[in-house]
C-alpha atoms as a printed R data frame, in Angstrom:
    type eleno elety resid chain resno        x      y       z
1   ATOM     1    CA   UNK     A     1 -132.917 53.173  -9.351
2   ATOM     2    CA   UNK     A     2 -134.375 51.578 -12.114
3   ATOM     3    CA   UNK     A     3 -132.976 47.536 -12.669
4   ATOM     4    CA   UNK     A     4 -132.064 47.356 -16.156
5   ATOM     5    CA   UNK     A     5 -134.842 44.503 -17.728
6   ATOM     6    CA   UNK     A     6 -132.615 40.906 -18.726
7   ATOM     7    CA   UNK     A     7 -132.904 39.859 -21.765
8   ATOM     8    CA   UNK     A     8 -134.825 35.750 -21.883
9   ATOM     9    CA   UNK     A     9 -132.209 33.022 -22.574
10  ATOM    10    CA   UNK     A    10 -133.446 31.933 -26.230
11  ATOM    11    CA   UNK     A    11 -135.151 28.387 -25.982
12  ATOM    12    CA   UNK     A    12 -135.349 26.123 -29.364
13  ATOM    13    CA   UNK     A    13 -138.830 24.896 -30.156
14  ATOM    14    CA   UNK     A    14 -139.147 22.347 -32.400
15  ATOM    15    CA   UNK     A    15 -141.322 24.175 -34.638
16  ATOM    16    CA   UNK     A    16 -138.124 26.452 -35.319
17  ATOM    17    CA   UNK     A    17 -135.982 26.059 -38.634
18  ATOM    18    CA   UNK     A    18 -132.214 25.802 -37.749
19  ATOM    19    CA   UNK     A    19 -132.129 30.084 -39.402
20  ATOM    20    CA   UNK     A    20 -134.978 31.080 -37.101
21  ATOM    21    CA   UNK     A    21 -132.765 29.479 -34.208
22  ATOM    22    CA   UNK     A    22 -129.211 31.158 -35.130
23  ATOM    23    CA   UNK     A    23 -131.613 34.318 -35.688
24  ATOM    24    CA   UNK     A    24 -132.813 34.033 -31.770
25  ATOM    25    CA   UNK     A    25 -129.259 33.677 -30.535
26  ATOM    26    CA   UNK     A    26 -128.066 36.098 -32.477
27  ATOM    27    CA   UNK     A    27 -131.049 38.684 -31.076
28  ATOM    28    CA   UNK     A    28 -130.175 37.367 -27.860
29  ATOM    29    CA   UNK     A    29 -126.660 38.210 -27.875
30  ATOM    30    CA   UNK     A    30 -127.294 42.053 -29.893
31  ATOM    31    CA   UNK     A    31 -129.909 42.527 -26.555
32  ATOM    32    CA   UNK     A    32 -126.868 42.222 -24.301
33  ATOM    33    CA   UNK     A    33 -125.048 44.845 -26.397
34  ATOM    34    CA   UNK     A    34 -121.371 45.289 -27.540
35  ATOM    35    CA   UNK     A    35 -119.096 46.065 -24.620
36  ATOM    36    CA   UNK     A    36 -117.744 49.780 -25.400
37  ATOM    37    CA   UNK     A    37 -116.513 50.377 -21.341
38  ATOM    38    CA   UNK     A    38 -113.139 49.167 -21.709
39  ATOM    39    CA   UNK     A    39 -113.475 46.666 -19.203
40  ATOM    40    CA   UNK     A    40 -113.669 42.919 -19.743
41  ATOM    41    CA   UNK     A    41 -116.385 41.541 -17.407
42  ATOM    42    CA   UNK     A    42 -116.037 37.817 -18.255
43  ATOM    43    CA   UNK     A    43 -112.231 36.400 -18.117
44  ATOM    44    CA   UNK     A    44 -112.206 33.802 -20.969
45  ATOM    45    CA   UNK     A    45 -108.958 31.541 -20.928
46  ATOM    46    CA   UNK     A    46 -108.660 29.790 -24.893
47  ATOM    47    CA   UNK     A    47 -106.812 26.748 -23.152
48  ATOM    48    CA   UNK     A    48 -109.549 26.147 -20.384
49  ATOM    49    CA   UNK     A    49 -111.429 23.144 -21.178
50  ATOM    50    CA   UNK     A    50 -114.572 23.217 -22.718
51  ATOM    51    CA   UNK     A    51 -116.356 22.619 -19.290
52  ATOM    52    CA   UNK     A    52 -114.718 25.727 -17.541
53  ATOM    53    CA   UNK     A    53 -116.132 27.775 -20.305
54  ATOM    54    CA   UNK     A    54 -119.589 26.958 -20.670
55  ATOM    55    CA   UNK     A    55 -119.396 27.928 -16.947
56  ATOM    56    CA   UNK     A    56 -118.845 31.002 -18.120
57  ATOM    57    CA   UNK     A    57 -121.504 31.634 -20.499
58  ATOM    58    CA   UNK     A    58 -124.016 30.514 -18.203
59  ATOM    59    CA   UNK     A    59 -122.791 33.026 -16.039
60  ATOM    60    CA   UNK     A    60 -123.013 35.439 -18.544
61  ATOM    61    CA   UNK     A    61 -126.581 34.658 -19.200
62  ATOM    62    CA   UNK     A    62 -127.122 35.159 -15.495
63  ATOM    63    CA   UNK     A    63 -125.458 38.929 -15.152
64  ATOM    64    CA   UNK     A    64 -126.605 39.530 -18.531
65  ATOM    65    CA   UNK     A    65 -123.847 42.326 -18.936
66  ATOM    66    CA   UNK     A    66 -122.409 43.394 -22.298
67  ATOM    67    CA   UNK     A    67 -119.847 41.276 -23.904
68  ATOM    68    CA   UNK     A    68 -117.213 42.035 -26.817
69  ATOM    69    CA   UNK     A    69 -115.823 39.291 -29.466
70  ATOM    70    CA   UNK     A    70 -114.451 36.370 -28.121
71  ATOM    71    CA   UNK     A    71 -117.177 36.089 -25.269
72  ATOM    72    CA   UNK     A    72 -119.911 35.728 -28.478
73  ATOM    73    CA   UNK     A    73 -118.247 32.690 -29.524
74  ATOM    74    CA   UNK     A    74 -118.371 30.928 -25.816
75  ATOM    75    CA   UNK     A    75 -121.999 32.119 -25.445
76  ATOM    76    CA   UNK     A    76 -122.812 30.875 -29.049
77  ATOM    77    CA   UNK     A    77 -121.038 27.521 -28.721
78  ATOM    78    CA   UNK     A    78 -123.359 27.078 -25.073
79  ATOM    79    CA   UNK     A    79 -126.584 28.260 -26.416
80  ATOM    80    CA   UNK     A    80 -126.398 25.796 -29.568
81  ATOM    81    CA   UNK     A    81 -125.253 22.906 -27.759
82  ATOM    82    CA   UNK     A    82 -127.100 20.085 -28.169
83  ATOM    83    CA   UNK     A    83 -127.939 20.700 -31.631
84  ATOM    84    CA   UNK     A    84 -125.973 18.122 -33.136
85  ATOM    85    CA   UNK     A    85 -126.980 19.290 -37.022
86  ATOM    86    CA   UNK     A    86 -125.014 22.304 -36.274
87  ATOM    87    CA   UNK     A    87 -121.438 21.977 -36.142
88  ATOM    88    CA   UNK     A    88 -119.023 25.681 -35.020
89  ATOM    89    CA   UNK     A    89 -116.041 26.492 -35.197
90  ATOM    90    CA   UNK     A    90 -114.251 29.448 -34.455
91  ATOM    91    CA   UNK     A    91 -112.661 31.893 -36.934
92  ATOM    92    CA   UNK     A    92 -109.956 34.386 -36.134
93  ATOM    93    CA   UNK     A    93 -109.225 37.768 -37.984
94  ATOM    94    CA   UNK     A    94 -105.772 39.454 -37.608
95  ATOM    95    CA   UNK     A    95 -106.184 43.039 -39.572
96  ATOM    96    CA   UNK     A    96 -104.369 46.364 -40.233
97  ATOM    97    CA   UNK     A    97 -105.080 49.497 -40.228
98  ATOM    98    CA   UNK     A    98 -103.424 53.157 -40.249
99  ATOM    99    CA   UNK     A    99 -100.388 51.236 -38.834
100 ATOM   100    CA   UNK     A   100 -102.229 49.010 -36.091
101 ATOM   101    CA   UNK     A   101 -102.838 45.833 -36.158
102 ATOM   102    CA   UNK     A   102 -106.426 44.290 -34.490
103 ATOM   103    CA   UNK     A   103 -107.905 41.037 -33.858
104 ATOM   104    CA   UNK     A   104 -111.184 39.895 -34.160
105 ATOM   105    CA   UNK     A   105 -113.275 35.929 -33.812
106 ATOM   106    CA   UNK     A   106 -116.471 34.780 -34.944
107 ATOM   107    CA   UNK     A   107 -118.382 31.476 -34.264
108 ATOM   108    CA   UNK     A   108 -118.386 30.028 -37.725
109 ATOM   109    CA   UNK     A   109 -121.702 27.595 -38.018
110 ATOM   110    CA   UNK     A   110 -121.861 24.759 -41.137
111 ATOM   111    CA   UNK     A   111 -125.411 23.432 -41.216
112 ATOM   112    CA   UNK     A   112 -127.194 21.372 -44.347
113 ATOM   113    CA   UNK     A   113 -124.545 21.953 -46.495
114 ATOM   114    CA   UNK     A   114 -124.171 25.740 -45.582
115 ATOM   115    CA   UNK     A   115 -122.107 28.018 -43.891
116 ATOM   116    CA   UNK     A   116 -122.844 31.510 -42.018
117 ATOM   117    CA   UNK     A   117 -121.235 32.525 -38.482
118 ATOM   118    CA   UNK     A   118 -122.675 34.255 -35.022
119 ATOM   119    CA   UNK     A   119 -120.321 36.989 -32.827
120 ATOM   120    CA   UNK     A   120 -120.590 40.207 -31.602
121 ATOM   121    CA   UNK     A   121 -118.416 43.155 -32.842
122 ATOM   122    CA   UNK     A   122 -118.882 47.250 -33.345
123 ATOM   123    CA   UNK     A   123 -119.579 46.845 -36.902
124 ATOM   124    CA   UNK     A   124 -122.599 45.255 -37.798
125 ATOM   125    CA   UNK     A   125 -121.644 43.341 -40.980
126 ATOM   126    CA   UNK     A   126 -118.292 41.781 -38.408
127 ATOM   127    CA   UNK     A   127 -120.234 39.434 -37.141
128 ATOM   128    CA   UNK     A   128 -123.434 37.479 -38.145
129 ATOM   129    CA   UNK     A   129 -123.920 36.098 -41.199
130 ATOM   130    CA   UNK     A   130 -126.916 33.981 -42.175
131 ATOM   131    CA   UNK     A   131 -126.521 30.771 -43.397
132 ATOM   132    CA   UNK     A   132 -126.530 31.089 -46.792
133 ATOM   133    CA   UNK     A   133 -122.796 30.740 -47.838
134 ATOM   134    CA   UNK     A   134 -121.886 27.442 -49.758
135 ATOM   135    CA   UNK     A   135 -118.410 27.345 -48.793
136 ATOM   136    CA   UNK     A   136 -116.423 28.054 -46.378
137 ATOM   137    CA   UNK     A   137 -114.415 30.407 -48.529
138 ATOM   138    CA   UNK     A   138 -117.362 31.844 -49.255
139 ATOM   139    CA   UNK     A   139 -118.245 33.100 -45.921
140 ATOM   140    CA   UNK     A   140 -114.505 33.619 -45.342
141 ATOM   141    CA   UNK     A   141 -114.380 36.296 -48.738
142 ATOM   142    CA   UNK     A   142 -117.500 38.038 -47.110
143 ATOM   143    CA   UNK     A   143 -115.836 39.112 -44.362
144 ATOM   144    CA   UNK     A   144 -112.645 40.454 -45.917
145 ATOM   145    CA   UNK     A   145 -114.846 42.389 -48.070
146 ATOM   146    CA   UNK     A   146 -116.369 44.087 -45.049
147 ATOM   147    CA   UNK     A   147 -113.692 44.849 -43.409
148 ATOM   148    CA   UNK     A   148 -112.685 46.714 -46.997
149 ATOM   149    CA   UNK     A   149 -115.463 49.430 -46.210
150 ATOM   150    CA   UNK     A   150 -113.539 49.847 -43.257
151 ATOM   151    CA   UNK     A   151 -109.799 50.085 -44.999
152 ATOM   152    CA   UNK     A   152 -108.930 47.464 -43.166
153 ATOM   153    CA   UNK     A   153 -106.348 44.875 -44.389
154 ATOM   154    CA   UNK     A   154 -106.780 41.010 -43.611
155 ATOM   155    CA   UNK     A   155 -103.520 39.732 -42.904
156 ATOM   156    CA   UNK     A   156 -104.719 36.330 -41.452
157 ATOM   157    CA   UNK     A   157 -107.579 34.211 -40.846
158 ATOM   158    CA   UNK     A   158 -107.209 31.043 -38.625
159 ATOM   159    CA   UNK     A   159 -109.167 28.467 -38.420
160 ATOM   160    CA   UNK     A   160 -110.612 26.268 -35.928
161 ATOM   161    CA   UNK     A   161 -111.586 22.768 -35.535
162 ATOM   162    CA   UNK     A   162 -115.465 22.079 -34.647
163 ATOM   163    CA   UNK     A   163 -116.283 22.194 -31.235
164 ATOM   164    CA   UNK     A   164 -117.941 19.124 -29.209
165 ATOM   165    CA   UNK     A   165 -121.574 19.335 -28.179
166 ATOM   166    CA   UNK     A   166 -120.823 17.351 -25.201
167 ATOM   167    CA   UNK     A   167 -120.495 20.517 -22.363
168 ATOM   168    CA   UNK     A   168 -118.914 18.636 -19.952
169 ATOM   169    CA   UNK     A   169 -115.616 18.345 -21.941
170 ATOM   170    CA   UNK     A   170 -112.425 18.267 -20.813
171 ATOM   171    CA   UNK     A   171 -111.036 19.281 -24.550
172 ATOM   172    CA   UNK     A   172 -110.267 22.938 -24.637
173 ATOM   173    CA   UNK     A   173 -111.760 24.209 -28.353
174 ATOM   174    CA   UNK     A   174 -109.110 24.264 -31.018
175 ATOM   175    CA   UNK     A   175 -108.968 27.910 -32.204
176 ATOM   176    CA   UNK     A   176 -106.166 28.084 -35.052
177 ATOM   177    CA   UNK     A   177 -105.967 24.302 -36.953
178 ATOM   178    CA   UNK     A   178 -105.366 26.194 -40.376
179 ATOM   179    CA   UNK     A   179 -103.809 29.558 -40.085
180 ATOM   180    CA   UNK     A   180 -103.419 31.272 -43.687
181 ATOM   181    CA   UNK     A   181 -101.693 34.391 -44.527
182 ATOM   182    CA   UNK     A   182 -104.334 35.615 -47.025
183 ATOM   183    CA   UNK     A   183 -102.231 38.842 -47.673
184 ATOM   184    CA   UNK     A   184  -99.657 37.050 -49.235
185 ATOM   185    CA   UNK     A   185 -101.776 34.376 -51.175
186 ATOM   186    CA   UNK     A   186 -104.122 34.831 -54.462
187 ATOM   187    CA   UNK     A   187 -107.588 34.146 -53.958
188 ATOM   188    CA   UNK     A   188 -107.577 31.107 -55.751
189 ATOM   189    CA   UNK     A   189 -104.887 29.939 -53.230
190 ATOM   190    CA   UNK     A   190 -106.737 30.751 -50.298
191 ATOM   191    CA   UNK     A   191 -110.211 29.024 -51.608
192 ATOM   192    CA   UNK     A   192 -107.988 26.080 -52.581
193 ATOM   193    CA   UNK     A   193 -106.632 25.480 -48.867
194 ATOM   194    CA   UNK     A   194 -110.285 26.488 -47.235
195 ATOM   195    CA   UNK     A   195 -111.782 24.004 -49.415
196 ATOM   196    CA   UNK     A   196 -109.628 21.239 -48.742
197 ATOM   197    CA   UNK     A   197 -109.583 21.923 -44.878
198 ATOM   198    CA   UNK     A   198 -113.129 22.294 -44.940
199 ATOM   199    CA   UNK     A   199 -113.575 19.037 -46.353
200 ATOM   200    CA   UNK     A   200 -111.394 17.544 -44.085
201 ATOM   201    CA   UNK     A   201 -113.289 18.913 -41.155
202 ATOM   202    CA   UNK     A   202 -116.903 17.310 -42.591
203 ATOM   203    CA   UNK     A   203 -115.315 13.876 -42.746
204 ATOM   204    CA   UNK     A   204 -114.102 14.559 -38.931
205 ATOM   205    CA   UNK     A   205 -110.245 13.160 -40.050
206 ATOM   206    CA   UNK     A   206 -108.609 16.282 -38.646
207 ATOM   207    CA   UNK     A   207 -107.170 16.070 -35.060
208 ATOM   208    CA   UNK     A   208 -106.559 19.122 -32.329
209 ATOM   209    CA   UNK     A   209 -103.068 20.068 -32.881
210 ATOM   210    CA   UNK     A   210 -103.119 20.159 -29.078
211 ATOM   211    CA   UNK     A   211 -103.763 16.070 -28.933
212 ATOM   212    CA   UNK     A   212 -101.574 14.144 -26.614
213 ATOM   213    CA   UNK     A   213  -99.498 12.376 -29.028
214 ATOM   214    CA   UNK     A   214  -96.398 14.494 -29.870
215 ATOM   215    CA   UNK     A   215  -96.383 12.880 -33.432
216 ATOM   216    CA   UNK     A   216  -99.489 14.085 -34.299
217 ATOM   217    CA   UNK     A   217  -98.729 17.565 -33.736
218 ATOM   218    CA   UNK     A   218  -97.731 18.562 -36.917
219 ATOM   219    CA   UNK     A   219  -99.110 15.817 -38.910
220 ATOM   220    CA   UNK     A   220 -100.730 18.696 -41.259
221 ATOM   221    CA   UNK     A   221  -97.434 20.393 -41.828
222 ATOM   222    CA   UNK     A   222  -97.179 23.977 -42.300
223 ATOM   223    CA   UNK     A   223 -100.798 25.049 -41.529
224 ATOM   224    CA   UNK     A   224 -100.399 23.782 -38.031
225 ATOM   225    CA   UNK     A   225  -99.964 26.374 -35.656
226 ATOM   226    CA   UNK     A   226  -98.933 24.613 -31.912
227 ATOM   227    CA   UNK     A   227 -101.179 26.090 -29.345
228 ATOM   228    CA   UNK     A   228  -98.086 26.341 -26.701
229 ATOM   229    CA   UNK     A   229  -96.931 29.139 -28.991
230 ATOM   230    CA   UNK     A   230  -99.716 31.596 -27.940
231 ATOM   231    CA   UNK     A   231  -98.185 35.047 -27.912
232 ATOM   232    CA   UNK     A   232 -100.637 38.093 -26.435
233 ATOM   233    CA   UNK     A   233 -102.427 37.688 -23.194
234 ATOM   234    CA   UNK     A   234 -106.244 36.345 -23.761
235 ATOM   235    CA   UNK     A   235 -107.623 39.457 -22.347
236 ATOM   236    CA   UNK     A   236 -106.278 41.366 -25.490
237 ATOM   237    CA   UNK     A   237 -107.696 39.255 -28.137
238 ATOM   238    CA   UNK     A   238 -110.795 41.471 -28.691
239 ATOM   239    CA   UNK     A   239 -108.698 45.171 -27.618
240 ATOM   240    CA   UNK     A   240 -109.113 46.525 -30.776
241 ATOM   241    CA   UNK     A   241 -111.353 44.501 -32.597
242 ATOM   242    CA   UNK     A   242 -112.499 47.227 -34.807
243 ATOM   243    CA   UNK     A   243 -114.790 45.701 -35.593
């Protein structure tokens, strides 16, 4: 019985451009393949703390098995750690199709003034995208146009806040800050609200819905979206990501 070979855990050099470093994680992550079996091998938990999940990813570097959506964006968030240039966020997809609905998340990555995203999915313009995209509704228009060639609908995108580099943290990662439901907005809406919460998020003034201090909650109003009020089990997130 043959052992299968495991992929090398990308290192940064310093002779790499921030692109040729994305590029290597991204490789990294395609090497591991998309998990078609049905079976989730890693259990990630969105309100573990930060710490509890880079636990994770190192352990998926170890078994080096396949992984699906929402593992991607734990593994990216490790492997670019300490990278303090690169700021990610996560950004969450909520789609229909022939009467289903799916869900789908991407590590979105803003770098010198640009935006492109790392992830794993079955379709292979769902999840990388180099970073290339001057705005964040940029990158965010991208992907609803692939998921056109697929006849999918994008019913909402969320959001999240970016995600410390320190991997010892006890702050779980903000997934849904700004949750917008693009199928019932214009275009120009939907840039209009990306823009300003992107702006917000390079000045840092925007706090985890999820802090302590029940006033600040819902400071932000209506694009808020409490974290106590998660509905599906975590497990499901990535079910159908057709994507």
């Amino acid at each position: 019985c043959v052992q299968p070979s495991v992929p090398p855990v990308p290192n940064y050099k310093l002779s790499m451009s921030i692109p040729e470093w994305l590029q290597a994680i991204q490789t990294y992550m395609k090497m591991l393949q998309y998990n078609h079996t049905g079976t989730q091998f890693f259990e990630i938990r969105k309100t573990r703390p930060l710490s509890g999940l880079m636990e994770t990813a190192k352990e998926m570097t170890r078994e080096s098995l396949p992984i699906k959506c929402l593992e991607a964006v734990i593994l990216g968030i490790y492997l670019t750690n300490g990278q303090p240039s690169v700021e990610r966020f996560p950004i969450s997809f909520k789609t229909h199709f022939s009467g289903n609905y799916f869900h789908h998340v991407v590590l979105g990555i803003y770098c010198n003034g640009r935006y492109g995203s790392l992830g794993m999915s079955r379709r292979s313009d769902l999840m990388d995208k180099p970073l290339t995209y001057r705005t964040l509704s940029d990158l965010i228009f991208e992907f609803e146009d692939s998921y056109k060639k697929y006849l999918h609908t994008v019913k909402k995108v969320k959001i999240g806040l970016y995600v410390p580099h320190e991997p010892h943290s006890f702050q779980p990662i903000e997934w849904k800050q700004l949750v917008l439901n693009v199928s019932k907005m214009m275009r120009t809406e939907v840039r209009k609200e990306l823009e300003k919460f992107a702006r917000d998020m390079r000045m840092k003034i925007l706090k985890p819905s999820s802090a302590h201090s029940p006033m600040k909650e819902r400071s932000r109003g209506k694009s808020l979206s409490p974290r106590r009020r998660q509905a599906s089990p975590q497990r499901r997130v990535c079910r159908r990501d057709k994507s």
